[in-house]
ZALO-950276 format. One record per residue: x, y, z of N, C-alpha, C in turn; residue number from 1. Coordinates in nm, 2 decimals. Last residue first. Layout:
% residues N
<site><n_xx>X</n_xx><n_yy>Y</n_yy><n_zz>Z</n_zz><ca_xx>X</ca_xx><ca_yy>Y</ca_yy><ca_zz>Z</ca_zz><c_xx>X</c_xx><c_yy>Y</c_yy><c_zz>Z</c_zz><num>NUM</num></site>
...
***
This chain:
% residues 71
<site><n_xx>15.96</n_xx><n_yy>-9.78</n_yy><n_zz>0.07</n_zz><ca_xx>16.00</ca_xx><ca_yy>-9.93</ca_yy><ca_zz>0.01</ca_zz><c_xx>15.90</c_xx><c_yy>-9.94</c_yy><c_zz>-0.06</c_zz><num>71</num></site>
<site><n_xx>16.10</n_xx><n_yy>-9.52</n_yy><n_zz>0.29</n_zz><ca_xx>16.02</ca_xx><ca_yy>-9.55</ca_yy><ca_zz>0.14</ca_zz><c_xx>16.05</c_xx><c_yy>-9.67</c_yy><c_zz>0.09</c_zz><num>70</num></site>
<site><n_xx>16.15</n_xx><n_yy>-9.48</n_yy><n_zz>0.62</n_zz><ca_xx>16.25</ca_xx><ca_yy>-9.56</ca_yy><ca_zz>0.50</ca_zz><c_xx>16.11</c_xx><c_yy>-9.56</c_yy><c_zz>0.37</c_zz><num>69</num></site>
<site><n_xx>16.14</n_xx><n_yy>-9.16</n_yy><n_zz>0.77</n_zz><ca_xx>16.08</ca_xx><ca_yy>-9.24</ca_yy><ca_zz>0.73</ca_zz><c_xx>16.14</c_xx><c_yy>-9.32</c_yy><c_zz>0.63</c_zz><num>68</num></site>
<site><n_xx>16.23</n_xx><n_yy>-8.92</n_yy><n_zz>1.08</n_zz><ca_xx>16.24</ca_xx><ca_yy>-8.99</ca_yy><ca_zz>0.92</ca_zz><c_xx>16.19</c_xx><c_yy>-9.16</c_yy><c_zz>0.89</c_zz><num>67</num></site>
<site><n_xx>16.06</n_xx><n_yy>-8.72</n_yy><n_zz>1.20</n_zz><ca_xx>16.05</ca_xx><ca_yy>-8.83</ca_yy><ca_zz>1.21</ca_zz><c_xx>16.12</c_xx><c_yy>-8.82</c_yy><c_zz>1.07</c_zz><num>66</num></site>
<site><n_xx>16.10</n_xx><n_yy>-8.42</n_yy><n_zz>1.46</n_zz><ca_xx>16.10</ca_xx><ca_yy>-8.44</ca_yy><ca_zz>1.34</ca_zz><c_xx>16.13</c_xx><c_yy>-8.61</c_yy><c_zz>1.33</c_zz><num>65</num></site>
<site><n_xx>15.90</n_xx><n_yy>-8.21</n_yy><n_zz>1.66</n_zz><ca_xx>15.96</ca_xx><ca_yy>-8.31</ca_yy><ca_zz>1.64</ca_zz><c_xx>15.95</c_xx><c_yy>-8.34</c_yy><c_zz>1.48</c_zz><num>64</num></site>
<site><n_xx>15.99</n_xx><n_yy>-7.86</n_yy><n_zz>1.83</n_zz><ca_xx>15.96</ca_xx><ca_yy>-7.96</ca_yy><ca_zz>1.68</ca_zz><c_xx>16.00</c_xx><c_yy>-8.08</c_yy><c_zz>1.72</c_zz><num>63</num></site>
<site><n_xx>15.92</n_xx><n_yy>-7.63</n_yy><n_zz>2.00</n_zz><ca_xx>15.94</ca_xx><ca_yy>-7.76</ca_yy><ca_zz>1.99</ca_zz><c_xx>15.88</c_xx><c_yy>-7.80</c_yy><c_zz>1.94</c_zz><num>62</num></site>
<site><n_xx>16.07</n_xx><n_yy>-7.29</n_yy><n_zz>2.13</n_zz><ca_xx>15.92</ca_xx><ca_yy>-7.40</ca_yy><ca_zz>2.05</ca_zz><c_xx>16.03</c_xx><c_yy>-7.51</c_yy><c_zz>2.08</c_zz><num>61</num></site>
<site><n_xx>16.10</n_xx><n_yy>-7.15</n_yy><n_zz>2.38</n_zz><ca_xx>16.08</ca_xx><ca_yy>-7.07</ca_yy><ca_zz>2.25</ca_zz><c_xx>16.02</c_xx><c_yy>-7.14</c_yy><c_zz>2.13</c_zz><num>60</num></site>
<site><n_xx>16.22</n_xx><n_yy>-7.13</n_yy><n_zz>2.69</n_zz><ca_xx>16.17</ca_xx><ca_yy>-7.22</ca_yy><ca_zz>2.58</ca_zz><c_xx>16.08</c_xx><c_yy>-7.15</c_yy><c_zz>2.47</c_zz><num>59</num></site>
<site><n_xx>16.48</n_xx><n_yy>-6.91</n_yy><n_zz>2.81</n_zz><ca_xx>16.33</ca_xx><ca_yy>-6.91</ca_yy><ca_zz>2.76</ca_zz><c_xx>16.30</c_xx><c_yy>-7.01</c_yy><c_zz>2.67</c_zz><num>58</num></site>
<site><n_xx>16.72</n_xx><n_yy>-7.08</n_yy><n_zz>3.06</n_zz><ca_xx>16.68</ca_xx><ca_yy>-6.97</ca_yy><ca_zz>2.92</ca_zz><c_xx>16.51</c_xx><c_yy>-7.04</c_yy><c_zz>2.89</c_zz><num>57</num></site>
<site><n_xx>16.78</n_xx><n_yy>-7.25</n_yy><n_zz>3.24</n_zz><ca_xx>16.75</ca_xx><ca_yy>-7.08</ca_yy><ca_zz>3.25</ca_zz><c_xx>16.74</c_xx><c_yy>-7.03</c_yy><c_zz>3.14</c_zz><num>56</num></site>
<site><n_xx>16.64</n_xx><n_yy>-7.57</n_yy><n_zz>3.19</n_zz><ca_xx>16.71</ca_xx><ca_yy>-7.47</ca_yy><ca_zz>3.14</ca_zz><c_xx>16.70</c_xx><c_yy>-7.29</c_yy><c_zz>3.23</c_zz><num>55</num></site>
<site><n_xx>16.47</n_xx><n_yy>-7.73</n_yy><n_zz>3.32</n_zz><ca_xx>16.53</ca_xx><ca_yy>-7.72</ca_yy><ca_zz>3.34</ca_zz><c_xx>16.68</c_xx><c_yy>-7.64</c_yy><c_zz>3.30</c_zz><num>54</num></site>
<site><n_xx>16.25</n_xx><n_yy>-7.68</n_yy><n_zz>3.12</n_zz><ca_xx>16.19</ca_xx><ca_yy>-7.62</ca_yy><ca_zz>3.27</ca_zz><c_xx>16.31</c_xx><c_yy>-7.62</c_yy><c_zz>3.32</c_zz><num>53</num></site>
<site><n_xx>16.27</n_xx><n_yy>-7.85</n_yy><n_zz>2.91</n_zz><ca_xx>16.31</ca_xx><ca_yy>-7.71</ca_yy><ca_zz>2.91</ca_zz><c_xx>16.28</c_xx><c_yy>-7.63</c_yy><c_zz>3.04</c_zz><num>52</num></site>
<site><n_xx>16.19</n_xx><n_yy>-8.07</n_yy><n_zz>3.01</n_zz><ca_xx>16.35</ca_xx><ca_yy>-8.05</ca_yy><ca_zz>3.01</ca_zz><c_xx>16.39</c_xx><c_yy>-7.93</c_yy><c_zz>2.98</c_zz><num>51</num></site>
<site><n_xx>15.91</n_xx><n_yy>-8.07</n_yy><n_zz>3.05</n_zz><ca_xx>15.98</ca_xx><ca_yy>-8.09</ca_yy><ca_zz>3.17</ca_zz><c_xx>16.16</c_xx><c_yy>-8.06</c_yy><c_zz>3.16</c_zz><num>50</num></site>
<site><n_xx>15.88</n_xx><n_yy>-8.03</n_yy><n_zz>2.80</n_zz><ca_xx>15.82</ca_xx><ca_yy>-7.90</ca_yy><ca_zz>2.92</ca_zz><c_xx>15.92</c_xx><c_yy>-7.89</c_yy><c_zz>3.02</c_zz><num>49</num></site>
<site><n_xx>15.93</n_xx><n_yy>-8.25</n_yy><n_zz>2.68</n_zz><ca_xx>16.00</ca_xx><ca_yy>-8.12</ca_yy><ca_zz>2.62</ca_zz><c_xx>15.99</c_xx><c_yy>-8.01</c_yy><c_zz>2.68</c_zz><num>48</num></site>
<site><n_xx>15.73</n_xx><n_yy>-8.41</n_yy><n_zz>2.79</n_zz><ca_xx>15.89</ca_xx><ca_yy>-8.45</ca_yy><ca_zz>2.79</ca_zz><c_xx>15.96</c_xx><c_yy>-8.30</c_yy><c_zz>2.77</c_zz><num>47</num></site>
<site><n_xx>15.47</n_xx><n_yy>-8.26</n_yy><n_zz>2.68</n_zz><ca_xx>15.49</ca_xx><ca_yy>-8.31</ca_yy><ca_zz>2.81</ca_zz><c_xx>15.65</c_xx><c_yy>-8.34</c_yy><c_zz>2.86</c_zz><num>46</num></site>
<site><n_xx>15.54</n_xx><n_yy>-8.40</n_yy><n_zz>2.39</n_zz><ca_xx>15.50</ca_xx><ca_yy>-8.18</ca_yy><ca_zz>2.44</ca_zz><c_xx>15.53</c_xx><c_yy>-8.19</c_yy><c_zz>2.60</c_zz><num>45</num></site>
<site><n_xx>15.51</n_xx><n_yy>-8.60</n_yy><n_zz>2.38</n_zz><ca_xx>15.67</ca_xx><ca_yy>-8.52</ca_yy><ca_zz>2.33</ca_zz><c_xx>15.63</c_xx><c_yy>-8.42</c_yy><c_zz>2.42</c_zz><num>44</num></site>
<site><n_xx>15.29</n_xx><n_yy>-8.67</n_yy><n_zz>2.45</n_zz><ca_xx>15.39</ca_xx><ca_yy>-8.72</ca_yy><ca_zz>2.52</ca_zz><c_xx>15.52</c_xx><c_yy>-8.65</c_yy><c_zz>2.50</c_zz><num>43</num></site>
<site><n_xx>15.14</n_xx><n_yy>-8.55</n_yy><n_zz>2.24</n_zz><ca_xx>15.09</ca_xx><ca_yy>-8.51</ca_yy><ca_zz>2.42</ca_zz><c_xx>15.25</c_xx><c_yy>-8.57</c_yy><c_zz>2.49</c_zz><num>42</num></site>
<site><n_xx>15.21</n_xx><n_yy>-8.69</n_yy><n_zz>2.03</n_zz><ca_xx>15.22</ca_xx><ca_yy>-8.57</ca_yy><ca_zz>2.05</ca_zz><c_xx>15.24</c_xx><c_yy>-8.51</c_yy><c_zz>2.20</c_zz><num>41</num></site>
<site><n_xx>15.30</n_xx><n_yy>-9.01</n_yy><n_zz>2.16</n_zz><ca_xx>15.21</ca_xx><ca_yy>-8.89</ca_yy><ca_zz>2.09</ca_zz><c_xx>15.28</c_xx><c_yy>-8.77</c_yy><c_zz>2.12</c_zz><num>40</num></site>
<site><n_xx>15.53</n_xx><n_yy>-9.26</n_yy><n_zz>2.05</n_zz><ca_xx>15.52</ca_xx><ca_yy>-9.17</ca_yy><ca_zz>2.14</ca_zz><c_xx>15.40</c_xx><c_yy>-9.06</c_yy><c_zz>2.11</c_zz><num>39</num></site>
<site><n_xx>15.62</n_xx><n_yy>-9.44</n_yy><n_zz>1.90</n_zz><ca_xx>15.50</ca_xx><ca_yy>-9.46</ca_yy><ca_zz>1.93</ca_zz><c_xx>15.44</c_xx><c_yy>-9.37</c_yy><c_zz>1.99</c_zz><num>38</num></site>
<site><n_xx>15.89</n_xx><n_yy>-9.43</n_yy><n_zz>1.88</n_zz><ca_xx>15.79</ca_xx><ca_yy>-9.41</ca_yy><ca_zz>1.77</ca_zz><c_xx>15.66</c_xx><c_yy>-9.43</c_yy><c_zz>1.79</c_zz><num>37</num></site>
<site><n_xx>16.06</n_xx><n_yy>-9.30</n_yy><n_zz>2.14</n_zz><ca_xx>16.00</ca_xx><ca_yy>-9.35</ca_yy><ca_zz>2.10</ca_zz><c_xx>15.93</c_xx><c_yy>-9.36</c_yy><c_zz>1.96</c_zz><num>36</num></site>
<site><n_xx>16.34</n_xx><n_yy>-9.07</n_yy><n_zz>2.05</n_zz><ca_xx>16.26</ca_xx><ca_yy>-9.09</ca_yy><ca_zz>2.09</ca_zz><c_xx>16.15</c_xx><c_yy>-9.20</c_yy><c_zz>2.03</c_zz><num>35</num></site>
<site><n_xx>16.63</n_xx><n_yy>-9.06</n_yy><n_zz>1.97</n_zz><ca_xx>16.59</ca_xx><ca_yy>-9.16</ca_yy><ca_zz>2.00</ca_zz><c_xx>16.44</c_xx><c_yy>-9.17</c_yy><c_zz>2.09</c_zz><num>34</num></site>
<site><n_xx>16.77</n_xx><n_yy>-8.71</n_yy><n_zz>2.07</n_zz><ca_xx>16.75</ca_xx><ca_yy>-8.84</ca_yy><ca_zz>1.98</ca_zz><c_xx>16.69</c_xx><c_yy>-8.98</c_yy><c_zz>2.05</c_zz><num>33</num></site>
<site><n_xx>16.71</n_xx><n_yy>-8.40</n_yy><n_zz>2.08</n_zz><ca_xx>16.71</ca_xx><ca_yy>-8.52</ca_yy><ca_zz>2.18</ca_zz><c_xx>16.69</c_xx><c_yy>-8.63</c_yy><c_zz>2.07</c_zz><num>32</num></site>
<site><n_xx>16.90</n_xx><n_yy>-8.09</n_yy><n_zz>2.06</n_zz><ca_xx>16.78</ca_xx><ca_yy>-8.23</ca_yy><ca_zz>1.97</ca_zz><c_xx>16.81</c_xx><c_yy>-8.32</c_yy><c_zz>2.07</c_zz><num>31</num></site>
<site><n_xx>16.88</n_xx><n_yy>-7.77</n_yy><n_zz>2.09</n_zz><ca_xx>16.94</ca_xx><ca_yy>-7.90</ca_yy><ca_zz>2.14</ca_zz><c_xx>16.81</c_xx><c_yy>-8.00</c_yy><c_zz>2.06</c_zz><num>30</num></site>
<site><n_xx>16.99</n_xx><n_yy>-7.42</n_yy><n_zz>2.00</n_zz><ca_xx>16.89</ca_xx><ca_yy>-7.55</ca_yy><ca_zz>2.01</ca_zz><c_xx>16.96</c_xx><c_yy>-7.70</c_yy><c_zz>2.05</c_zz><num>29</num></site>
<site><n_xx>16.94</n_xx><n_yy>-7.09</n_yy><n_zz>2.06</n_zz><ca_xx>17.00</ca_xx><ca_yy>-7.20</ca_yy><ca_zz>2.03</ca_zz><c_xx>16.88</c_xx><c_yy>-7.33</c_yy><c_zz>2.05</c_zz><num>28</num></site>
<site><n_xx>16.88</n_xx><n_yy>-6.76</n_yy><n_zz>1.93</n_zz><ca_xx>16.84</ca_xx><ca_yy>-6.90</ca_yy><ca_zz>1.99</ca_zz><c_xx>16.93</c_xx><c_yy>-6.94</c_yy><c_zz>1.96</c_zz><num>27</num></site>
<site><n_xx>16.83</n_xx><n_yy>-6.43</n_yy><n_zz>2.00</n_zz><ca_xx>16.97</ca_xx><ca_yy>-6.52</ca_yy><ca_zz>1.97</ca_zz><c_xx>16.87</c_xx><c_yy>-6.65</c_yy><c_zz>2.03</c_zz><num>26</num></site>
<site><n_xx>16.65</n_xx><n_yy>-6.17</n_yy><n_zz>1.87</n_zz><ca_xx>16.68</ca_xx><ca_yy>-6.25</ca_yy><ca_zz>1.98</ca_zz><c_xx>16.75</c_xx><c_yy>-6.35</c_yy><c_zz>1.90</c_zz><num>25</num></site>
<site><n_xx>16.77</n_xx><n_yy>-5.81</n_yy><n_zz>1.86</n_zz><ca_xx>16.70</ca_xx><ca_yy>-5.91</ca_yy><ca_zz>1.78</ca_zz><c_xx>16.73</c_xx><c_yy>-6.03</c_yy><c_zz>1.88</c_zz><num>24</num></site>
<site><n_xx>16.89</n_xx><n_yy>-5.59</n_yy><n_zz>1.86</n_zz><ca_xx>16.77</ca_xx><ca_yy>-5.61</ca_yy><ca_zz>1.97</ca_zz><c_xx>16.70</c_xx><c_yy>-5.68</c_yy><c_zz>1.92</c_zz><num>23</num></site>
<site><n_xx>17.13</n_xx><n_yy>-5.54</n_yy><n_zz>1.79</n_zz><ca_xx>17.05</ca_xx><ca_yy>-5.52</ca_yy><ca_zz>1.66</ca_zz><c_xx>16.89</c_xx><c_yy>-5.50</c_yy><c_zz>1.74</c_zz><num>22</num></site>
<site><n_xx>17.29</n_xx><n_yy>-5.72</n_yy><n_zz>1.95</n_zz><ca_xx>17.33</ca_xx><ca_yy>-5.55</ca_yy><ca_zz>1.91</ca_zz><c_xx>17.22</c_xx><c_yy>-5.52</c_yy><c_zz>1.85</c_zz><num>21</num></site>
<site><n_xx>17.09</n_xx><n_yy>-5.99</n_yy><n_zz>2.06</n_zz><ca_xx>17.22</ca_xx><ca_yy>-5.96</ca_yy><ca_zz>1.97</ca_zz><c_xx>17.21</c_xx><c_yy>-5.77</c_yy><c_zz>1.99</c_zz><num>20</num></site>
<site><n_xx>16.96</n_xx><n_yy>-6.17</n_yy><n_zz>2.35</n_zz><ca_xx>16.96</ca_xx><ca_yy>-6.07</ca_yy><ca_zz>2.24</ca_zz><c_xx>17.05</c_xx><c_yy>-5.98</c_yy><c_zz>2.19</c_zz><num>19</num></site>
<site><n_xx>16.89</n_xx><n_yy>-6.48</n_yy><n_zz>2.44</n_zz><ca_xx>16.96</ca_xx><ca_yy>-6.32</ca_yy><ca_zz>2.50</ca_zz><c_xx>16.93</c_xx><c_yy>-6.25</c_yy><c_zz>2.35</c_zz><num>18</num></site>
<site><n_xx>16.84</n_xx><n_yy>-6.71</n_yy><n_zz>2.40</n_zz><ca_xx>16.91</ca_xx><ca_yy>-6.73</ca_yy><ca_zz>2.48</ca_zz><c_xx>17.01</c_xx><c_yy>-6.56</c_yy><c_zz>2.55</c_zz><num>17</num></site>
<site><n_xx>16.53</n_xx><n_yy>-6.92</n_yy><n_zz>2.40</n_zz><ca_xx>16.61</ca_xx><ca_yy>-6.79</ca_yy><ca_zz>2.34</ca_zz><c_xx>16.72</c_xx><c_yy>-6.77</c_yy><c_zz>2.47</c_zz><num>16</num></site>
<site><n_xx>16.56</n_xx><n_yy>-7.26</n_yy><n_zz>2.24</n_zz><ca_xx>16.55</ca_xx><ca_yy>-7.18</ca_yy><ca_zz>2.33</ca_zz><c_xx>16.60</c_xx><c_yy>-7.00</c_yy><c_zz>2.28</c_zz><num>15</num></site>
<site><n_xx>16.42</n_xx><n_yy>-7.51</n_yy><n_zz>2.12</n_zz><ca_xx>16.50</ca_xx><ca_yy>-7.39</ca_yy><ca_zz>2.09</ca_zz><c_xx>16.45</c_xx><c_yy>-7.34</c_yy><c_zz>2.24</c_zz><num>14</num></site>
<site><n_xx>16.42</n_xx><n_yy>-7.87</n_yy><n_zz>2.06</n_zz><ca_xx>16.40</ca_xx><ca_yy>-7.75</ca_yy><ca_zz>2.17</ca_zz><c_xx>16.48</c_xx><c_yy>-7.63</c_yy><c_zz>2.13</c_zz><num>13</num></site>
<site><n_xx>16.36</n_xx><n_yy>-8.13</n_yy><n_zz>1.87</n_zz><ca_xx>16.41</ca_xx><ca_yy>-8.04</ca_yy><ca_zz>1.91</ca_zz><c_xx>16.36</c_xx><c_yy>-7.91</c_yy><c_zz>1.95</c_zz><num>12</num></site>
<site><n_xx>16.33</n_xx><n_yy>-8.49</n_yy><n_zz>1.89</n_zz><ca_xx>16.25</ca_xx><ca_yy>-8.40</ca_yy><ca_zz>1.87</ca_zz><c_xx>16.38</c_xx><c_yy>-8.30</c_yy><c_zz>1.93</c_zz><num>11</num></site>
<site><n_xx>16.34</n_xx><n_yy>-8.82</n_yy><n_zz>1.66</n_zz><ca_xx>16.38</ca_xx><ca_yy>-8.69</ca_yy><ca_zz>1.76</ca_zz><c_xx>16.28</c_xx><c_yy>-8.57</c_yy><c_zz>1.79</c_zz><num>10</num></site>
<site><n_xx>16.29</n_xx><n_yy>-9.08</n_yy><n_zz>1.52</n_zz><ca_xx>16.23</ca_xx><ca_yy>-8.98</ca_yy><ca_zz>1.55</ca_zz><c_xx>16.30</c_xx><c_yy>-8.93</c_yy><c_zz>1.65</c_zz><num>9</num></site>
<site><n_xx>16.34</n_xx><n_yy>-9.31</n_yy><n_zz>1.26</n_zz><ca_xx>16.40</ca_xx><ca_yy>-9.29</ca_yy><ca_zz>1.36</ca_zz><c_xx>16.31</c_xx><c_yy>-9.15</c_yy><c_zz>1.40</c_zz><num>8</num></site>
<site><n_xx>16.14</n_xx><n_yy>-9.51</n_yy><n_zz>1.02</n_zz><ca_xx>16.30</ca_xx><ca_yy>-9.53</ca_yy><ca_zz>1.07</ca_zz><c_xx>16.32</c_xx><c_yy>-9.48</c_yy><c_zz>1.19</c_zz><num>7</num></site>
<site><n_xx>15.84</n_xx><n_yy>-9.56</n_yy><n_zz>0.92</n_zz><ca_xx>15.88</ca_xx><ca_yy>-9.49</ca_yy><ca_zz>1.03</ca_zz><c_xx>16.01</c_xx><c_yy>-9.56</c_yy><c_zz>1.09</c_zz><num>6</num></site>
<site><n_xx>15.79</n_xx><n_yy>-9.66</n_yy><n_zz>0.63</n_zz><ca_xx>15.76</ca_xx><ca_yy>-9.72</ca_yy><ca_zz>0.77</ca_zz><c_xx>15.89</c_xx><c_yy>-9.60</c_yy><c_zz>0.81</c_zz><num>5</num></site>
<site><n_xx>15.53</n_xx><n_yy>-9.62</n_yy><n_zz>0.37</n_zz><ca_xx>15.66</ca_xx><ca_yy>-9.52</ca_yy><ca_zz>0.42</ca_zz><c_xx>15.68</c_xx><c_yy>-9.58</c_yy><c_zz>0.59</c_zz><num>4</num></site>
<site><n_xx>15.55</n_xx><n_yy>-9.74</n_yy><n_zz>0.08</n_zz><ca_xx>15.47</ca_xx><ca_yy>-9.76</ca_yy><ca_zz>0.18</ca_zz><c_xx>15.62</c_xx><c_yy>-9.71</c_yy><c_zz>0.23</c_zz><num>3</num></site>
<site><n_xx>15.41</n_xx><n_yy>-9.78</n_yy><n_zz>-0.32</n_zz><ca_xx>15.48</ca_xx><ca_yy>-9.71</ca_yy><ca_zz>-0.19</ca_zz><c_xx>15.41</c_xx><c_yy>-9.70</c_yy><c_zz>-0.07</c_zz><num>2</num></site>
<site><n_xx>15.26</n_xx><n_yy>-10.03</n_yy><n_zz>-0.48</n_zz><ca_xx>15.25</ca_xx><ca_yy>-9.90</ca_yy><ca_zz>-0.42</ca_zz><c_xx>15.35</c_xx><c_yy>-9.88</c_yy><c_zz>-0.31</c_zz><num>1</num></site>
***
Protein backbone atom coordinates (compact mmCIF):
# COMPACT_ATOMS: atom_id res chain seq x y z
CA UNK A 1 0.00 0.00 0.00
CA UNK A 2 0.90 3.67 -0.70
CA UNK A 3 2.03 5.93 2.03
CA UNK A 4 2.29 9.76 1.47
CA UNK A 5 5.10 11.42 4.01
CA UNK A 6 4.93 15.10 4.06
CA UNK A 7 8.32 16.60 1.86
CA UNK A 8 8.00 20.48 2.20
CA UNK A 9 5.15 23.08 3.20
CA UNK A 10 4.72 26.84 2.53
CA UNK A 11 2.07 28.96 2.80
CA UNK A 12 0.89 32.02 0.61
CA UNK A 13 -0.57 35.57 1.19
CA UNK A 14 -2.54 37.54 -1.47
CA UNK A 15 -3.01 40.69 -1.01
CA UNK A 16 -5.30 43.38 -2.90
CA UNK A 17 -3.25 45.78 -4.16
CA UNK A 18 -5.59 48.61 -5.98
CA UNK A 19 -7.94 48.28 -8.79
CA UNK A 20 -7.43 47.95 -12.63
CA UNK A 21 -9.60 50.44 -15.45
CA UNK A 22 -12.32 47.83 -15.49
CA UNK A 23 -12.99 48.44 -11.29
CA UNK A 24 -11.85 45.02 -10.90
CA UNK A 25 -9.26 44.28 -8.04
CA UNK A 26 -5.46 43.63 -8.81
CA UNK A 27 -3.71 41.05 -6.28
CA UNK A 28 -0.48 40.03 -5.75
CA UNK A 29 1.12 37.40 -3.74
CA UNK A 30 4.12 36.32 -1.73
CA UNK A 31 4.82 32.61 -0.48
CA UNK A 32 6.79 32.09 2.49
CA UNK A 33 8.80 28.84 2.25
CA UNK A 34 9.90 26.48 4.69
CA UNK A 35 7.29 26.40 7.12
CA UNK A 36 7.26 23.94 9.89
CA UNK A 37 5.50 20.46 9.21
CA UNK A 38 4.21 20.28 12.25
CA UNK A 39 2.78 23.60 12.31
CA UNK A 40 -1.30 23.84 12.78
CA UNK A 41 -3.57 25.50 11.06
CA UNK A 42 -4.08 28.02 14.13
CA UNK A 43 -0.31 28.52 13.77
CA UNK A 44 -0.09 29.37 10.00
CA UNK A 45 -3.40 31.65 10.36
CA UNK A 46 -1.70 33.49 13.44
CA UNK A 47 1.94 33.90 11.40
CA UNK A 48 0.15 35.10 8.18
CA UNK A 49 -1.95 37.87 10.39
CA UNK A 50 1.05 39.14 11.86
CA UNK A 51 2.96 39.50 8.33
CA UNK A 52 0.19 40.70 6.54
CA UNK A 53 -0.41 43.38 9.26
CA UNK A 54 2.75 44.56 8.08
CA UNK A 55 1.87 45.23 4.61
CA UNK A 56 -0.25 48.57 3.41
CA UNK A 57 -2.24 46.60 1.21
CA UNK A 58 -5.49 44.63 2.09
CA UNK A 59 -4.82 40.87 3.16
CA UNK A 60 -7.30 39.15 0.93
CA UNK A 61 -6.63 35.13 1.89
CA UNK A 62 -4.16 32.60 2.90
CA UNK A 63 -3.32 29.21 1.52
CA UNK A 64 -1.11 26.81 2.67
CA UNK A 65 0.05 24.41 0.33
CA UNK A 66 2.08 20.99 1.41
CA UNK A 67 3.84 18.61 -1.03
CA UNK A 68 3.98 15.14 -0.18
CA UNK A 69 6.85 12.16 -1.52
CA UNK A 70 4.29 8.85 -2.57
CA UNK A 71 6.43 5.56 -1.62
Amino acid sequence: MAMAMLKDSNFRLTFETGINEKGEPIFKGKTYSNVRKEATADQVQQAALALGGLSANLLSSVERNDSFDII
